[in-house]
DOZATI-50025 format. One record per residue (C-alpha): residue number from 1; x, y, z; residue in one letter. Coordinates in steps of 0.1 Angstrom, whole numbers, plus 5000, padded with zeros to 4 digits. Each point is the difference from the previous one (the first is absolute). Example, Ala and Ser with C-alpha at 12.3 -4.5 7.8 and 13.67 -1.06 7.14 Angstrom:
r num:1 | px:5123 | py:4955 | pz:5078 | residu:a .
r num:2 | px:5014 | py:5034 | pz:4993 | residu:s .
This chain:
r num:1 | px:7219 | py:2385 | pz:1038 | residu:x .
r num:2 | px:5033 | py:5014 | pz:5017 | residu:x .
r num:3 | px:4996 | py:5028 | pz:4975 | residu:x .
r num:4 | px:4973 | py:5015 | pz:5016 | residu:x .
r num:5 | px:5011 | py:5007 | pz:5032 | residu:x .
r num:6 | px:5037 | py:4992 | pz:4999 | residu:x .
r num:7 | px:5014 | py:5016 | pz:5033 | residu:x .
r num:8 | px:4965 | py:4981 | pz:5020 | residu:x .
r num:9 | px:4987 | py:4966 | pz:4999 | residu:x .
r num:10 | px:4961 | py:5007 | pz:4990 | residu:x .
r num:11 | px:4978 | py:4968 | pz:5003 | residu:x .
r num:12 | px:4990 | py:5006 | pz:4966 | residu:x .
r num:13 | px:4983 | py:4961 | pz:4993 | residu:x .
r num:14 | px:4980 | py:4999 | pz:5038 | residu:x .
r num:15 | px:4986 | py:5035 | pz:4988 | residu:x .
r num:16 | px:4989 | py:4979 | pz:4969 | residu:x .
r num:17 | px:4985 | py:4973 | pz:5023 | residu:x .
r num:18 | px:4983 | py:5022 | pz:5023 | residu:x .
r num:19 | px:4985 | py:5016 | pz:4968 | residu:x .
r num:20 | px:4989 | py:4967 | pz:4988 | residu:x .
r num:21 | px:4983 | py:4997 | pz:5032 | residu:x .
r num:22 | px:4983 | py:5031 | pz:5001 | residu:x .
r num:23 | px:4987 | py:5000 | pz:4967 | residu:x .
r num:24 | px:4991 | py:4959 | pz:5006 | residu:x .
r num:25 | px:4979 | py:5003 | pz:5031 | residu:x .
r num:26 | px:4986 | py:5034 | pz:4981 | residu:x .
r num:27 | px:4994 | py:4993 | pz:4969 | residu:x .
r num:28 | px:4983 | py:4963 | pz:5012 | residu:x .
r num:29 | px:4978 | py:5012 | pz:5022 | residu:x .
r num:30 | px:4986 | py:5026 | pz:4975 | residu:x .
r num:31 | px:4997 | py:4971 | pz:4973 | residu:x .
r num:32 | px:4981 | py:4979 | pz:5022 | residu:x .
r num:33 | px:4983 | py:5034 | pz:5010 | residu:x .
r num:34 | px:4986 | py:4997 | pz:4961 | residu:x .
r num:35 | px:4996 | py:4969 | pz:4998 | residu:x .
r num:36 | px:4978 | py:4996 | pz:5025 | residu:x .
r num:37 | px:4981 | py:5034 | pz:4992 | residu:x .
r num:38 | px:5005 | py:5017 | pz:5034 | residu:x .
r num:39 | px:5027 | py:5026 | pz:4982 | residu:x .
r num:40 | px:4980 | py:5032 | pz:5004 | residu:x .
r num:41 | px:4992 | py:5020 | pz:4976 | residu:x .
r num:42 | px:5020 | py:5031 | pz:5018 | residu:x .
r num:43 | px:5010 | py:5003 | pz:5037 | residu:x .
r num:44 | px:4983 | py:5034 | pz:5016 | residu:x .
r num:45 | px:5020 | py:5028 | pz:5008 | residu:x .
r num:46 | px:4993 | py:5001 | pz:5032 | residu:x .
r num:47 | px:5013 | py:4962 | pz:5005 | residu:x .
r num:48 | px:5033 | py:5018 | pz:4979 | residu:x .
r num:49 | px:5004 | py:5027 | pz:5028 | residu:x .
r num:50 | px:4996 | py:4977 | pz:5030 | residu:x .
r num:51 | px:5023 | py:4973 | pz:4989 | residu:x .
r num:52 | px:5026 | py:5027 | pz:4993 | residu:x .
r num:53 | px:4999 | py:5014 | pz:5033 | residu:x .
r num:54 | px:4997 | py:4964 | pz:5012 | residu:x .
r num:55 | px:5033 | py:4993 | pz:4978 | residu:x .
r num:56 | px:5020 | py:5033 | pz:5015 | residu:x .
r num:57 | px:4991 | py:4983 | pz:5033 | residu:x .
r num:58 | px:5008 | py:4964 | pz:4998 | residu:x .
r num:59 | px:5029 | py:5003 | pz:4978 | residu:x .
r num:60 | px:5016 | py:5023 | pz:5024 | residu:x .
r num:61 | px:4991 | py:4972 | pz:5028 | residu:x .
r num:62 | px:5016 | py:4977 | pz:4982 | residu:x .
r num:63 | px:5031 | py:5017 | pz:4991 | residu:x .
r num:64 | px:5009 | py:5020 | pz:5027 | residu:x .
r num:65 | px:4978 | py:4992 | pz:5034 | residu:x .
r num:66 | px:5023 | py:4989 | pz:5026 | residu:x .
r num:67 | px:4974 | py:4974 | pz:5015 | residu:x .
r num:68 | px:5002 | py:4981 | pz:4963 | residu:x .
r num:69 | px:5035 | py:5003 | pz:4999 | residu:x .
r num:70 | px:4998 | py:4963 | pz:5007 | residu:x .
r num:71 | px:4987 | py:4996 | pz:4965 | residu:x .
r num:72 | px:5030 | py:5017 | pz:4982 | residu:x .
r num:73 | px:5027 | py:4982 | pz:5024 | residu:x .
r num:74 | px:5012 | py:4974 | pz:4982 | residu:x .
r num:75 | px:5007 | py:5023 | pz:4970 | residu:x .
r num:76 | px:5012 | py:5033 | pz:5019 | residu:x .
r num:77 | px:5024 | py:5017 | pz:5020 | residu:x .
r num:78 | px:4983 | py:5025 | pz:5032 | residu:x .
r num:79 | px:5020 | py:5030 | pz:4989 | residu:x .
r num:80 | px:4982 | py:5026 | pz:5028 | residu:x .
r num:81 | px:4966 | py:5014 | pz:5015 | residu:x .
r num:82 | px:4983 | py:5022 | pz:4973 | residu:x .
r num:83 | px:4977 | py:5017 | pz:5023 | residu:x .
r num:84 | px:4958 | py:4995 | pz:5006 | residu:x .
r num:85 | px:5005 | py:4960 | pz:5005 | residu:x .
r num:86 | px:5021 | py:4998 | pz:4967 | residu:x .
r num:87 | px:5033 | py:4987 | pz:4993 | residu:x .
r num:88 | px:5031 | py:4999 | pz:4977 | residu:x .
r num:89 | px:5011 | py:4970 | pz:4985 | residu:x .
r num:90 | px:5020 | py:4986 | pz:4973 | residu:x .
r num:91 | px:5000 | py:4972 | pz:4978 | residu:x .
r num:92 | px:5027 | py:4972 | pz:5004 | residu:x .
r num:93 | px:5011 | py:4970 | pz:4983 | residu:x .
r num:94 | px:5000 | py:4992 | pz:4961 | residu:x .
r num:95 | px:4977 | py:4990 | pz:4973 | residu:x .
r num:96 | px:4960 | py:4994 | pz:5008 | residu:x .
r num:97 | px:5013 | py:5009 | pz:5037 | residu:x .
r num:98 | px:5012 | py:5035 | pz:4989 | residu:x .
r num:99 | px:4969 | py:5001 | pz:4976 | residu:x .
r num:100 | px:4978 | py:4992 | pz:5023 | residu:x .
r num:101 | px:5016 | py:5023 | pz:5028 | residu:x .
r num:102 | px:4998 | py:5033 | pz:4978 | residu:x .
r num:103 | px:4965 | py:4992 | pz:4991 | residu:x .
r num:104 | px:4993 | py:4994 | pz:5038 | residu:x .
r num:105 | px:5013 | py:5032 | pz:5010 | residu:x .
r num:106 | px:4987 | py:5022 | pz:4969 | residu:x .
r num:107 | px:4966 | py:5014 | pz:5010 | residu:x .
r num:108 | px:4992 | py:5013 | pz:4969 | residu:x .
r num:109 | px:5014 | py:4966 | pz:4984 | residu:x .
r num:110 | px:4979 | py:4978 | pz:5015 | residu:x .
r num:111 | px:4967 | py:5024 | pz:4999 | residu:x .
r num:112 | px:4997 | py:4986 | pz:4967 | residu:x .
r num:113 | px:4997 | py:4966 | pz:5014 | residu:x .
r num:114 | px:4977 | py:5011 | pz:5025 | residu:x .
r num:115 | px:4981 | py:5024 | pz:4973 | residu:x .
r num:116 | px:4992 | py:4966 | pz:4982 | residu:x .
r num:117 | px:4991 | py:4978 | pz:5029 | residu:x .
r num:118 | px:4973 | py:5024 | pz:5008 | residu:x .
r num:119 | px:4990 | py:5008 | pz:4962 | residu:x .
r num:120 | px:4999 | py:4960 | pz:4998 | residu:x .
r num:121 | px:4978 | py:4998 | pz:5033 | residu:x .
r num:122 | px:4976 | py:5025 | pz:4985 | residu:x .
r num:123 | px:4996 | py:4973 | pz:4971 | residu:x .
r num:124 | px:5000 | py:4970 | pz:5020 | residu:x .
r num:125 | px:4979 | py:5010 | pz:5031 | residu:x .
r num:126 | px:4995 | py:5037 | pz:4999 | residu:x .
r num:127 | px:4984 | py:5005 | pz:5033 | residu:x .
r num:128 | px:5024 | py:4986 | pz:5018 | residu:x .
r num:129 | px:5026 | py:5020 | pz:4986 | residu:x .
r num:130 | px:4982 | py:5032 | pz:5011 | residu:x .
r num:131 | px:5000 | py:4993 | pz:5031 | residu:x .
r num:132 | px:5037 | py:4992 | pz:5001 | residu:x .
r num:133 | px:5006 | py:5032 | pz:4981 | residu:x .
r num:134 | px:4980 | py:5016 | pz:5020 | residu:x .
r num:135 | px:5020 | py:4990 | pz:5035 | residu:x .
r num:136 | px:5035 | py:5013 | pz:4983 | residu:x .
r num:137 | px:4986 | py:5032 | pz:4980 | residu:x .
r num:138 | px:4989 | py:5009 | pz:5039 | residu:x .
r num:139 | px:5030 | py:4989 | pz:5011 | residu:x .
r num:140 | px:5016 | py:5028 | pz:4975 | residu:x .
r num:141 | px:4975 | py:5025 | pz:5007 | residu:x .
r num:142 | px:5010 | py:4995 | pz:5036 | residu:x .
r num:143 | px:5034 | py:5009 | pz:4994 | residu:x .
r num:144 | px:4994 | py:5030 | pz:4983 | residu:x .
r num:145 | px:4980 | py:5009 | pz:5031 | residu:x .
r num:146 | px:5027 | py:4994 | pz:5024 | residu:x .
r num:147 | px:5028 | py:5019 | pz:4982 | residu:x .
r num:148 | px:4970 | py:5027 | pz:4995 | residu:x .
r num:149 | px:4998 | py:5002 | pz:5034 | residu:x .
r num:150 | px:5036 | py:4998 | pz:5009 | residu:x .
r num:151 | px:5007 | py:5028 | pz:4977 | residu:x .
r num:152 | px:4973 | py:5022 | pz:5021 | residu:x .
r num:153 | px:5009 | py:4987 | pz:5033 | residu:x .
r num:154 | px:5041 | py:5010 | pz:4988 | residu:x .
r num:155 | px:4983 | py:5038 | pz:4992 | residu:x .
r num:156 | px:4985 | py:5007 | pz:5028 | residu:x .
């Protein structure tokens, strides 16, 4: 493996295992999903739009909020303040540490976690996972808002 990256260690087998996980705790849960006959037959487009603005939202939370930066500690480095309650970090150590670290501070890495959490939810107890979409997709709207009215507030 030192071929592919010879001038940087790359955690090329905890990439595997967290892949294995992923696609695990996915691919079992829709399985079971058939098996028991609660796999819809589609999920709406609406429930689409929601948890995408829901997964913006909490991805972002979880990668780069300063308040659940004690979340991402043990695998990251504070690098600096990033602005609006965000921050810069980096991820340390070696192997599922470093894995796990880059995948912690990756929003759009670990949307697709969160993108299947809430696809899963929809299967398993769909109303329930509206309304937690629902909280972050406001959440985003809400900051889209805000820098709207920052912007105007900056203009004036």
């Amino acid at each position: 493996m030192s071929a592919y990256s010879p001038h940087e260690h790359r955690p090329l087998g905890s990439y595997a295992v967290l892949t294995a996980i992923f696609n695990a705790a996915v691919g079992g849960s829709l399985v079971k999903a058939a098996r028991d006959g609660s796999l819809p037959e589609r999920i709406e487009l609406r429930d689409i739009a929601l948890a995408g603005a829901a997964t913006h939202k909490l991805s972002r939370l979880l990668s780069k909020d300063k308040v659940t930066s004690f979340l991402r500690a043990p695998f990251t480095r504070f690098d600096e303040m990033a602005g609006k309650g965000e921050v810069e970090e980096s991820p340390r150590g070696s192997g599922m540490r470093l894995a796990i670290g880059e995948l912690a501070v990756c929003p759009y890495c670990i949307a697709q976690w969160v993108a299947a959490g809430f696809t899963v939810g929809y299967v398993a107890a769909p109303r329930t996972t509206r309304v937690v979409t629902a909280i972050y997709a406001t959440h985003a709207l809400s900051d889209f808002l805000q820098a709207a009215y920052r912007a105007v507030e900056e203009r004036a």
